[in-house]
PDB file with SEQRES, HELIX, SHEET and CRYST1 records, atoms N, CA, C and O in Angstrom:
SEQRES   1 A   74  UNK UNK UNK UNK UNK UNK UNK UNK UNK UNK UNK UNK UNK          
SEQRES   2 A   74  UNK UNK UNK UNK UNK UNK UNK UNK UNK UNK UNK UNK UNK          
SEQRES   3 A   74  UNK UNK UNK UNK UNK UNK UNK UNK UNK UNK UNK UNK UNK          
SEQRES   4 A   74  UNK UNK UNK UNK UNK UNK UNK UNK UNK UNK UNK UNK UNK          
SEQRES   5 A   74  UNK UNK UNK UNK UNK UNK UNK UNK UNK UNK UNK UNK UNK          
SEQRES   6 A   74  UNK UNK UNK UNK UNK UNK UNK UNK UNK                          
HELIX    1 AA1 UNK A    2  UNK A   21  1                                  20    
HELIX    2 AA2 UNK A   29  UNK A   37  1                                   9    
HELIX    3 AA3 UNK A   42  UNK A   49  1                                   8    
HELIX    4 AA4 UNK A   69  UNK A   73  1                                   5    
CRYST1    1.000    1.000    1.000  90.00  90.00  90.00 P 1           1          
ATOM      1  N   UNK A   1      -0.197 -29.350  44.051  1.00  0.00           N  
ATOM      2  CA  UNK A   1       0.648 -29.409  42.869  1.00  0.00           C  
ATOM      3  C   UNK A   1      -0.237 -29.428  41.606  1.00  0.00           C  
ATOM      4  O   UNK A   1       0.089 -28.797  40.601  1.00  0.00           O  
ATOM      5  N   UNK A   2      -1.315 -30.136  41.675  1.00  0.00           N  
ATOM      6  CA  UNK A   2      -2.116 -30.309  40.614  1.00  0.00           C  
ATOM      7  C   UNK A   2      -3.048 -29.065  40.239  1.00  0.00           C  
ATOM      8  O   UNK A   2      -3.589 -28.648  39.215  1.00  0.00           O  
ATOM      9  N   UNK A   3      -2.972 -28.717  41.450  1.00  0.00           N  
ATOM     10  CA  UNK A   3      -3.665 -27.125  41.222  1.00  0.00           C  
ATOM     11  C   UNK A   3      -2.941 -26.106  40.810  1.00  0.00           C  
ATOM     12  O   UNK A   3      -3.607 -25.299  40.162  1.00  0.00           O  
ATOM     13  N   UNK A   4      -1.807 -25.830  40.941  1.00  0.00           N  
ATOM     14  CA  UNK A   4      -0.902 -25.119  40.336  1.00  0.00           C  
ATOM     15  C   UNK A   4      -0.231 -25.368  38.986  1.00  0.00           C  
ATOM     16  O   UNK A   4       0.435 -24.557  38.342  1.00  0.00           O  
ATOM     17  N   UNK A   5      -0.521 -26.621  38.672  1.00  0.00           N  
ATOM     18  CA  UNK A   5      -0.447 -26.883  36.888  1.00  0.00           C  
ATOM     19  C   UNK A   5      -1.492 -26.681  36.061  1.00  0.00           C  
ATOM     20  O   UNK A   5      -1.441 -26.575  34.835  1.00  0.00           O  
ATOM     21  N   UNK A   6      -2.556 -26.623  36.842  1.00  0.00           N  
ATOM     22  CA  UNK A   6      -4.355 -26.618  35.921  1.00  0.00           C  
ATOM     23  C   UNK A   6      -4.865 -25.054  35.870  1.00  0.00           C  
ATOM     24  O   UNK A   6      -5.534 -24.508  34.992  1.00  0.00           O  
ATOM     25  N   UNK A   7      -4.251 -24.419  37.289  1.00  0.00           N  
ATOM     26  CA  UNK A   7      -4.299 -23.038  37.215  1.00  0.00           C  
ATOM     27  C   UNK A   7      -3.453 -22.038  36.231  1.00  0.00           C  
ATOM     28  O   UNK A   7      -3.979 -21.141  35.573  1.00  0.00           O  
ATOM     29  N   UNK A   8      -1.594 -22.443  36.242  1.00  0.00           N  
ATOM     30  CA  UNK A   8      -1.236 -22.501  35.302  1.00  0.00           C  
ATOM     31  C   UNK A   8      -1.301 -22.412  34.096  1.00  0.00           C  
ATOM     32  O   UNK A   8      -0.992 -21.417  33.440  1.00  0.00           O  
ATOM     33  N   UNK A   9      -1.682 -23.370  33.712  1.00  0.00           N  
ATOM     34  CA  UNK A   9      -2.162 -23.362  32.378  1.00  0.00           C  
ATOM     35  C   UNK A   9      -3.815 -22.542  32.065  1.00  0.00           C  
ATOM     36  O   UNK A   9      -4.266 -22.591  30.920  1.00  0.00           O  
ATOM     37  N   UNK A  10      -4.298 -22.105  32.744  1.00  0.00           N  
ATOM     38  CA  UNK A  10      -5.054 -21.207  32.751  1.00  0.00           C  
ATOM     39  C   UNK A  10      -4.553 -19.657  32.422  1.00  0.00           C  
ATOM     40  O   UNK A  10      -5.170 -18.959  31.617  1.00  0.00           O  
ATOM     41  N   UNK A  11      -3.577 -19.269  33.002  1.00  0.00           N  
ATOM     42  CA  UNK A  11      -3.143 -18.075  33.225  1.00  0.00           C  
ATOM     43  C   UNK A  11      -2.187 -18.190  32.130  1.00  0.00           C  
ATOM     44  O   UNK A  11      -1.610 -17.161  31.779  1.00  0.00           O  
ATOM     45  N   UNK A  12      -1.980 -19.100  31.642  1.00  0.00           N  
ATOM     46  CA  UNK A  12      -0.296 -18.657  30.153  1.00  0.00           C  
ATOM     47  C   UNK A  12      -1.557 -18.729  29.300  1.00  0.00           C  
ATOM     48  O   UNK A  12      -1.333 -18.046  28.301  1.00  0.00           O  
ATOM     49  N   UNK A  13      -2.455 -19.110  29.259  1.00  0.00           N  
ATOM     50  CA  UNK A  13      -3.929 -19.270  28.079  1.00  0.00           C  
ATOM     51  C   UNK A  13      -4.569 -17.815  27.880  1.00  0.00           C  
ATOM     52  O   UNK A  13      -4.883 -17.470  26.741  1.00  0.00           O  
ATOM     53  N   UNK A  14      -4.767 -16.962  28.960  1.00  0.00           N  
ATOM     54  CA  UNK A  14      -4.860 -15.466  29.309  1.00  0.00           C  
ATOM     55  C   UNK A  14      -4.049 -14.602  28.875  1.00  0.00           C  
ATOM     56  O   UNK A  14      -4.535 -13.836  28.042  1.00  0.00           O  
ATOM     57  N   UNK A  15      -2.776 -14.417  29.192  1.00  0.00           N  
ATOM     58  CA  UNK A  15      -1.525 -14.018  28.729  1.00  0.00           C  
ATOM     59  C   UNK A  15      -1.658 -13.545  27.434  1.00  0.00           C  
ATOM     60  O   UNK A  15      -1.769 -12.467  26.850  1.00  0.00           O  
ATOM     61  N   UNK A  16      -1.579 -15.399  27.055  1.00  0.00           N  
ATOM     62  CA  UNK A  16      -1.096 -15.713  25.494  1.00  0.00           C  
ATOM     63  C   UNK A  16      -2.477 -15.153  24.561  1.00  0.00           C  
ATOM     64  O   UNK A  16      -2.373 -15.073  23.337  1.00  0.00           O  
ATOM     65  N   UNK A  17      -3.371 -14.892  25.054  1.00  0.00           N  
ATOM     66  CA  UNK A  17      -4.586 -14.491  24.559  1.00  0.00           C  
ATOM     67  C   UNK A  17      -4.600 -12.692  24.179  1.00  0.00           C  
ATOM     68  O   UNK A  17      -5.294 -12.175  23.304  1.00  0.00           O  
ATOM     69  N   UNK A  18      -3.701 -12.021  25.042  1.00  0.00           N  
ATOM     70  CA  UNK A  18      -3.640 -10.677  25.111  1.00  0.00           C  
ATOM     71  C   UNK A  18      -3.062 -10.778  23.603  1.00  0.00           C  
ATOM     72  O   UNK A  18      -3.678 -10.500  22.574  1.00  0.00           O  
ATOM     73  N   UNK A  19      -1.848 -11.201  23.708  1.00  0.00           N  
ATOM     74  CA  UNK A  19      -0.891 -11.091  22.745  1.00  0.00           C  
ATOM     75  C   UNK A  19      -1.753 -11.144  21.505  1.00  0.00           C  
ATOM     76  O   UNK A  19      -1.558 -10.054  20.968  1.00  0.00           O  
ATOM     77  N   UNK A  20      -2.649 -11.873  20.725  1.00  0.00           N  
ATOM     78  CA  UNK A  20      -3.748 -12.103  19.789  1.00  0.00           C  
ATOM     79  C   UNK A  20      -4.835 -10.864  19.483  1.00  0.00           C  
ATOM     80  O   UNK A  20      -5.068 -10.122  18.529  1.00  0.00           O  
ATOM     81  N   UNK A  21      -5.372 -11.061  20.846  1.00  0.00           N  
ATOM     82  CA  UNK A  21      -6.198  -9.925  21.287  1.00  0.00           C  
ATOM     83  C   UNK A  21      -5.770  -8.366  20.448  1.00  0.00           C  
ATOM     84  O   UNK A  21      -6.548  -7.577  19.912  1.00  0.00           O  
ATOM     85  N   UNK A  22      -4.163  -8.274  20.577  1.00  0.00           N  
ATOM     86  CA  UNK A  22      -3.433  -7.135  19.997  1.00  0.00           C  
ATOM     87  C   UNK A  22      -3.043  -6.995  18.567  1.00  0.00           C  
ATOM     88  O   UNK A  22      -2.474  -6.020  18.077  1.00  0.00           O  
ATOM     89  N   UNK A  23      -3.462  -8.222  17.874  1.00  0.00           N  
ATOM     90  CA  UNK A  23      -2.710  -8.088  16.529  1.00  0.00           C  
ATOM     91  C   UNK A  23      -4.424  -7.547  15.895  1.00  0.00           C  
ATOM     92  O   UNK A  23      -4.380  -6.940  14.825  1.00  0.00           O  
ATOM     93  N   UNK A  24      -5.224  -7.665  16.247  1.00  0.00           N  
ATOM     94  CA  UNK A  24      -6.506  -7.463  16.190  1.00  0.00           C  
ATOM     95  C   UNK A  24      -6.975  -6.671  16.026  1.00  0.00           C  
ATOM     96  O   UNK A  24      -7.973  -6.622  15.307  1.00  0.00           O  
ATOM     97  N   UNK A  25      -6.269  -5.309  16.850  1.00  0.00           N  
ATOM     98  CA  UNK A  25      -6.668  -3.820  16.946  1.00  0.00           C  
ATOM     99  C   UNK A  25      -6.840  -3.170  15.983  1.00  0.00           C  
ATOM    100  O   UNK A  25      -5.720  -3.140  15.472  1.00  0.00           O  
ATOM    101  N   UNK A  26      -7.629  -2.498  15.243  1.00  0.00           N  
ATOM    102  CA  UNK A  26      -6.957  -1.707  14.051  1.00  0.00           C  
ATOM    103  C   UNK A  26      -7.037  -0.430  13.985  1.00  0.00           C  
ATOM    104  O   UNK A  26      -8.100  -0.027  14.457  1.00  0.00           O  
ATOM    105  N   UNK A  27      -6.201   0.571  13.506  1.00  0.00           N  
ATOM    106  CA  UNK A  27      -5.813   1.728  14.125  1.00  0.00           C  
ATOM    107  C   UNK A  27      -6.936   2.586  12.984  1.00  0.00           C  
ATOM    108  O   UNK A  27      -7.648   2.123  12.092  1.00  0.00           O  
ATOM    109  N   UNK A  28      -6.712   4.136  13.498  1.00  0.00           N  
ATOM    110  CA  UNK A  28      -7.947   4.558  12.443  1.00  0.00           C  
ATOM    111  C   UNK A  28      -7.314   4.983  11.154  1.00  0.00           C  
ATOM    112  O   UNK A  28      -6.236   5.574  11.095  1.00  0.00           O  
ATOM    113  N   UNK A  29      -8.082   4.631  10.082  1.00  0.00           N  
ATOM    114  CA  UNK A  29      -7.600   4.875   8.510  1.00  0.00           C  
ATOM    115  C   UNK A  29      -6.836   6.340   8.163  1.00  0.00           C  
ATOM    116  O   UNK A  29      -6.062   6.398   7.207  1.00  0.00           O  
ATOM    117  N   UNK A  30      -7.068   7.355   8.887  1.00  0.00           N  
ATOM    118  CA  UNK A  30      -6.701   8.224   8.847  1.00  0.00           C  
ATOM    119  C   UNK A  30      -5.040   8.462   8.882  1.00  0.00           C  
ATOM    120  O   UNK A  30      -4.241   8.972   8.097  1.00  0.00           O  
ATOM    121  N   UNK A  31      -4.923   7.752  10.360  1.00  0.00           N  
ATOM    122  CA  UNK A  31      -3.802   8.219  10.901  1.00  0.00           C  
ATOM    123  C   UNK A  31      -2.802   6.975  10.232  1.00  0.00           C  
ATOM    124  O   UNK A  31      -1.577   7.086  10.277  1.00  0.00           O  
ATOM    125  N   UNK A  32      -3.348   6.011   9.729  1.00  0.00           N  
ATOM    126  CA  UNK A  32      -2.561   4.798   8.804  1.00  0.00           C  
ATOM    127  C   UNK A  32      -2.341   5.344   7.952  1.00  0.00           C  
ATOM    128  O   UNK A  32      -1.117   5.368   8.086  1.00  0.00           O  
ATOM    129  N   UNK A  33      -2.614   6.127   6.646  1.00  0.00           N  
ATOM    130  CA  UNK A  33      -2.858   6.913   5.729  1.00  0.00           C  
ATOM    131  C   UNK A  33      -1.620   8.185   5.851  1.00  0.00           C  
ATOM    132  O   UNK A  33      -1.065   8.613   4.840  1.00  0.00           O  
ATOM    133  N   UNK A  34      -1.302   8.692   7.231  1.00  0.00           N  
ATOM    134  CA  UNK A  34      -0.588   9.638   7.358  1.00  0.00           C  
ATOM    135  C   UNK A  34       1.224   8.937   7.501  1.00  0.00           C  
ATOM    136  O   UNK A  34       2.324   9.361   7.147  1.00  0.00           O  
ATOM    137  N   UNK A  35       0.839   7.950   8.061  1.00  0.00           N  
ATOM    138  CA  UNK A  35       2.030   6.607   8.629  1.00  0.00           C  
ATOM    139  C   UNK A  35       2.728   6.109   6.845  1.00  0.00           C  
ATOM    140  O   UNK A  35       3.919   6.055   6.540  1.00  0.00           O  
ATOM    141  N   UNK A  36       1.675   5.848   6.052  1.00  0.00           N  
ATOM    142  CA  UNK A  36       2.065   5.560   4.712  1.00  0.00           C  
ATOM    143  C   UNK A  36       3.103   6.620   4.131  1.00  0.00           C  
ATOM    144  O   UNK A  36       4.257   6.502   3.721  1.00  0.00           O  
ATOM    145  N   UNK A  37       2.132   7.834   4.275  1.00  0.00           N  
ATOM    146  CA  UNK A  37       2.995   9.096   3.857  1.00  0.00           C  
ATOM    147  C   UNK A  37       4.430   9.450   4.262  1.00  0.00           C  
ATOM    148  O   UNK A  37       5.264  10.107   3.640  1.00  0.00           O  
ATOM    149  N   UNK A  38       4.496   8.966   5.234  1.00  0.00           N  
ATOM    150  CA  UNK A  38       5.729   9.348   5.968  1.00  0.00           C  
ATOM    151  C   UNK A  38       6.652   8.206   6.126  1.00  0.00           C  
ATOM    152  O   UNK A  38       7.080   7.798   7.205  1.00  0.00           O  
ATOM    153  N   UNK A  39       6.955   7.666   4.818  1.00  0.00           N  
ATOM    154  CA  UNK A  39       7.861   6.434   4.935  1.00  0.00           C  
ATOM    155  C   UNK A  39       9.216   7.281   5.154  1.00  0.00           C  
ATOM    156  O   UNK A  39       9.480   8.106   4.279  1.00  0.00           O  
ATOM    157  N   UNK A  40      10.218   7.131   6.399  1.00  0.00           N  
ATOM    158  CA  UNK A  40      11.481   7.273   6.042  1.00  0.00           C  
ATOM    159  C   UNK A  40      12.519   6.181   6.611  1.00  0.00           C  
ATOM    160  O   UNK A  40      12.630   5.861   7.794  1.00  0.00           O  
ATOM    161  N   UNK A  41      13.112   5.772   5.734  1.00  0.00           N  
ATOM    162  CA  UNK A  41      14.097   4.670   5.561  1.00  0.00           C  
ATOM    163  C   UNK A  41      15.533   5.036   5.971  1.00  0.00           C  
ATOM    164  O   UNK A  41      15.823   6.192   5.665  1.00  0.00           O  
ATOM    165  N   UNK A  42      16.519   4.329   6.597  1.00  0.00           N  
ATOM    166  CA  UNK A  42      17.925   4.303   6.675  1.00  0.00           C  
ATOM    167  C   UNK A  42      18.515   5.447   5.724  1.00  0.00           C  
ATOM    168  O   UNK A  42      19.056   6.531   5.944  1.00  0.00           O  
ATOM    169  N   UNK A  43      18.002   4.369   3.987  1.00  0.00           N  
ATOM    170  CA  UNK A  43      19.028   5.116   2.737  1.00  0.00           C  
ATOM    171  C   UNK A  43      18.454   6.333   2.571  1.00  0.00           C  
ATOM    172  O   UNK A  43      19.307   7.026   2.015  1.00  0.00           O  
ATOM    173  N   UNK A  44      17.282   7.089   2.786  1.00  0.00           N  
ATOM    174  CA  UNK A  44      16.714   8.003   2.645  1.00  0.00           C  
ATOM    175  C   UNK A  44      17.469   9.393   3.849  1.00  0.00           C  
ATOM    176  O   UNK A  44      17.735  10.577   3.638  1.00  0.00           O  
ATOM    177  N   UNK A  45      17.589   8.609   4.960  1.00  0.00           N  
ATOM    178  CA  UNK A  45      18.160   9.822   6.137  1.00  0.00           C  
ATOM    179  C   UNK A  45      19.762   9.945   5.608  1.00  0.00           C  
ATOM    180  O   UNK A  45      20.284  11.016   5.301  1.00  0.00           O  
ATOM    181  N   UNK A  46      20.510   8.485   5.559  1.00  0.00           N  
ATOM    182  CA  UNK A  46      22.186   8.954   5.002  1.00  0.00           C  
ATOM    183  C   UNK A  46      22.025   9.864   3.880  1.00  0.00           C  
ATOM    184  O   UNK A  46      22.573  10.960   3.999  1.00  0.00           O  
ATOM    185  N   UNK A  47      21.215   9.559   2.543  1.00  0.00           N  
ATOM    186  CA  UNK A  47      21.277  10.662   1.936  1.00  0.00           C  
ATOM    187  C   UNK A  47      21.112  12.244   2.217  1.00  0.00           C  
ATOM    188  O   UNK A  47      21.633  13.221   1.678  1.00  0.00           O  
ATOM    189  N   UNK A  48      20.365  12.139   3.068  1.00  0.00           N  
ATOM    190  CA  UNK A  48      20.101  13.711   3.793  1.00  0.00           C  
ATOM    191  C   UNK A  48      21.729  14.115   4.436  1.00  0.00           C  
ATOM    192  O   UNK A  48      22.112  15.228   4.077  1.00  0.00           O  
ATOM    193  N   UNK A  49      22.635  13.389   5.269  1.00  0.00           N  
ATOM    194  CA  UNK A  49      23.612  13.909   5.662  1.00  0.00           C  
ATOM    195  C   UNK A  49      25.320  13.260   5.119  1.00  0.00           C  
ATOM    196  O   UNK A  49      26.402  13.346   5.699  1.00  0.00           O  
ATOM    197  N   UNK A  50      25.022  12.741   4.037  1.00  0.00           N  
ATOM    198  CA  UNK A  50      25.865  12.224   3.817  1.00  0.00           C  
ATOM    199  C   UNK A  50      27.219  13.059   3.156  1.00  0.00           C  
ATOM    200  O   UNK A  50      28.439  12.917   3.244  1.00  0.00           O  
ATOM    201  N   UNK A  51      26.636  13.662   2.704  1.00  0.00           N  
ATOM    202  CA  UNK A  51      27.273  15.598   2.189  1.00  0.00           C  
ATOM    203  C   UNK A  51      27.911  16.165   3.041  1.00  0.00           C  
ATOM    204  O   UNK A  51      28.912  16.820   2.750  1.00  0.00           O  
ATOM    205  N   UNK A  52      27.416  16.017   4.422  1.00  0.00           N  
ATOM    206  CA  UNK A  52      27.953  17.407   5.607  1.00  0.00           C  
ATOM    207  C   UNK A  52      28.945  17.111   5.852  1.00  0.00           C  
ATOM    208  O   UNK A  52      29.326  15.989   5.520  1.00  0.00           O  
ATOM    209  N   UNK A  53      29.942  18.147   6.662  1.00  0.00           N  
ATOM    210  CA  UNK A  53      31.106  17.991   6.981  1.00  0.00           C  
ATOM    211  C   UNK A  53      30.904  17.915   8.863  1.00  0.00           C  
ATOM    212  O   UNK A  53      30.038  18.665   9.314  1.00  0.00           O  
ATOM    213  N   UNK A  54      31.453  17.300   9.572  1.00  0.00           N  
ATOM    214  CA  UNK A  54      31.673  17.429  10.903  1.00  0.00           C  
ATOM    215  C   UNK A  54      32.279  17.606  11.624  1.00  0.00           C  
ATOM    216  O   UNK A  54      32.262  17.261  12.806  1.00  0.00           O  
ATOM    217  N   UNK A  55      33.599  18.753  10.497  1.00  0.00           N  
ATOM    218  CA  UNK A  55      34.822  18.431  10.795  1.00  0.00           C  
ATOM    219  C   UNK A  55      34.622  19.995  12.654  1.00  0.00           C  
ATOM    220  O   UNK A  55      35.271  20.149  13.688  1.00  0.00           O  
ATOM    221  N   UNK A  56      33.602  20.578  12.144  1.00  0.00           N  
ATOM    222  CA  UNK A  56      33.698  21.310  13.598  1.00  0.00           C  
ATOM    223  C   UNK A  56      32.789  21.089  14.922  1.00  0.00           C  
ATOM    224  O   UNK A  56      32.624  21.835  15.887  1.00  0.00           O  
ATOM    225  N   UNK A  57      32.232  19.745  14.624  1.00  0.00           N  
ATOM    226  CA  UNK A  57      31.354  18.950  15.430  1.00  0.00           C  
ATOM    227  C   UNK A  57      32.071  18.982  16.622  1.00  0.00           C  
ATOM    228  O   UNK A  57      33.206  18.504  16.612  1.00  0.00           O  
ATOM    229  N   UNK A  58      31.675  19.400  17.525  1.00  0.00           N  
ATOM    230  CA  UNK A  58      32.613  19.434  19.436  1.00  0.00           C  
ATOM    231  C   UNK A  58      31.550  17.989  19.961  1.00  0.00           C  
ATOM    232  O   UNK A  58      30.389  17.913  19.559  1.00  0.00           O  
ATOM    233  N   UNK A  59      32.120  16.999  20.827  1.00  0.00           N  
ATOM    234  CA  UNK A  59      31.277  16.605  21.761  1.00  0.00           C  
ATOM    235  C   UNK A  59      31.748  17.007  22.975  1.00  0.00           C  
ATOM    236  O   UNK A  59      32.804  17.097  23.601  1.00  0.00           O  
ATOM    237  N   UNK A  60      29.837  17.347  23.147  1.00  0.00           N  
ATOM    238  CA  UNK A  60      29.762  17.766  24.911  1.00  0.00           C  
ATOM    239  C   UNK A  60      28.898  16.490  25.804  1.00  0.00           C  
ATOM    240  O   UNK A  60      27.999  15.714  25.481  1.00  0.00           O  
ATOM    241  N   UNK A  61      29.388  16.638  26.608  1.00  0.00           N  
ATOM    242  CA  UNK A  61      28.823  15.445  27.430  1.00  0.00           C  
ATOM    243  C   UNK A  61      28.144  16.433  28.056  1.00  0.00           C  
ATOM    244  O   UNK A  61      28.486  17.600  28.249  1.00  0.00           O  
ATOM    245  N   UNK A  62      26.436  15.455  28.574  1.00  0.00           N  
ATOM    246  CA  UNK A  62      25.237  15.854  29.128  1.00  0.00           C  
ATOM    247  C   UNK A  62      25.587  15.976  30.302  1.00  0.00           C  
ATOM    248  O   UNK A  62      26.797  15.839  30.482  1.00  0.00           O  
ATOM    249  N   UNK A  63      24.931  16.202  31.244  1.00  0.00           N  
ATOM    250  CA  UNK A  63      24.477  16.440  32.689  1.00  0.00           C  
ATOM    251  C   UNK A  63      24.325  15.385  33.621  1.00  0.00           C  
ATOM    252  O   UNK A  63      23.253  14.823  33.396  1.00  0.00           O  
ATOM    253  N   UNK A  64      24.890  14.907  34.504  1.00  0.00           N  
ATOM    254  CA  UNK A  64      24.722  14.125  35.273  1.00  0.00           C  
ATOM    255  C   UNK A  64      23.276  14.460  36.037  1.00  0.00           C  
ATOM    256  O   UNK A  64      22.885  15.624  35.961  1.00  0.00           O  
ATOM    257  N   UNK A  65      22.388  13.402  36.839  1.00  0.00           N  
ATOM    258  CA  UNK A  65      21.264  13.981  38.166  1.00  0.00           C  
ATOM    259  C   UNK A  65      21.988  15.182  38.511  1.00  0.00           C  
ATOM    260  O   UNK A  65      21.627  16.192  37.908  1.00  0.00           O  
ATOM    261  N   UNK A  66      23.240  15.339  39.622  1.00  0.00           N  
ATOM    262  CA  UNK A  66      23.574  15.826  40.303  1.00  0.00           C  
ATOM    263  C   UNK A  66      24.544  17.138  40.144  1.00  0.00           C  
ATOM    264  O   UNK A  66      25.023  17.885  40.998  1.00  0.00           O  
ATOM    265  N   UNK A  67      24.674  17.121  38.328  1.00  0.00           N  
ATOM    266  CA  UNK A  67      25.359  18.743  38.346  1.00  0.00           C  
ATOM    267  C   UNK A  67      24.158  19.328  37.541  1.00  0.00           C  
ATOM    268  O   UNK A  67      23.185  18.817  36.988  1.00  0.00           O  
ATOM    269  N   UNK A  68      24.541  20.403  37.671  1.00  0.00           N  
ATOM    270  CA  UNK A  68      23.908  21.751  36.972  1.00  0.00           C  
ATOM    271  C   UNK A  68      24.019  21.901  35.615  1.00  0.00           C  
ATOM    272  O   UNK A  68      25.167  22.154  35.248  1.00  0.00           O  
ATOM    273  N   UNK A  69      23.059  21.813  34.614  1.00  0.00           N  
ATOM    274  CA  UNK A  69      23.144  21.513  33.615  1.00  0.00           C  
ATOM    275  C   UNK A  69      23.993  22.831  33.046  1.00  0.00           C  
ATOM    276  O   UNK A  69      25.011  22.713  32.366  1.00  0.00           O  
ATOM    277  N   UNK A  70      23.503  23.892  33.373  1.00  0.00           N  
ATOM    278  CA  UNK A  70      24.287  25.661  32.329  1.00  0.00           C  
ATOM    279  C   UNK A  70      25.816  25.514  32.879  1.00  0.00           C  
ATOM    280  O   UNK A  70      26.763  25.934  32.214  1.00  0.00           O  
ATOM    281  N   UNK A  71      25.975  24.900  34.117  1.00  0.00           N  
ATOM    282  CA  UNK A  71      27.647  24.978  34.224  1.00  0.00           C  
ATOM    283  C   UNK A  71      28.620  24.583  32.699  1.00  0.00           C  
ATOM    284  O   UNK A  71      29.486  25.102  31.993  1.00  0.00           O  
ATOM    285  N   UNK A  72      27.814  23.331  32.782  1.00  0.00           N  
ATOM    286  CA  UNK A  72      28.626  21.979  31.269  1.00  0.00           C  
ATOM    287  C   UNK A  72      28.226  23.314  30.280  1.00  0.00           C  
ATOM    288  O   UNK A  72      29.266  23.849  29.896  1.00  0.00           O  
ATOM    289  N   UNK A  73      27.519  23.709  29.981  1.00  0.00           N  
ATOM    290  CA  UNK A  73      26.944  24.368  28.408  1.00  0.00           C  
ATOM    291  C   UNK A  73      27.951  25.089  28.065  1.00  0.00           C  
ATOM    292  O   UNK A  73      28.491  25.044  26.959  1.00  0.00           O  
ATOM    293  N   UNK A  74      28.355  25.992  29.237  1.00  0.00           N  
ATOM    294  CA  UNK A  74      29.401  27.325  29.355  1.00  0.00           C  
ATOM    295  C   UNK A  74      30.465  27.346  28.546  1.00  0.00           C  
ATOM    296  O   UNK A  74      31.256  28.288  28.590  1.00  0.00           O  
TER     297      UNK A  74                                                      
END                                                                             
């Protein structure tokens, strides 16, 4: 029993260490730099479609595993 609480607490100490370990990383300036550039937000995408009409929008339901996807398309 005592070994399984001392070991324990060994292994959530490991764990919990990854988690740290990860805030740590730092990605390359480059591709952070490109991530900046490319802020897009909620209010930014509704504005993009907030205009359209959908009034001839059809839904089609996808493909199950087991049917044939070009049957549904047809």
């Amino acid at each position: 029993m005592l070994l399984l609480i001392v070991g324990g607490s060994f292994g959530l100490h490991e764990f919990s260490q990854i988690r740290y370990d990860a805030v740590k990383i730092k990605i390359d300036p480059e591709l952070e730099k490109k991530l900046k550039m490319n802020k897009i937000s909620l209010v930014s995408e509704y504005e993009k479609i907030k205009d359209s009409t959908f009034e001839d929008w059809k839904n089609i339901r996808g493909p199950r595993p087991w049917e044939d996807p070009d049957l549904l398309q047809g």
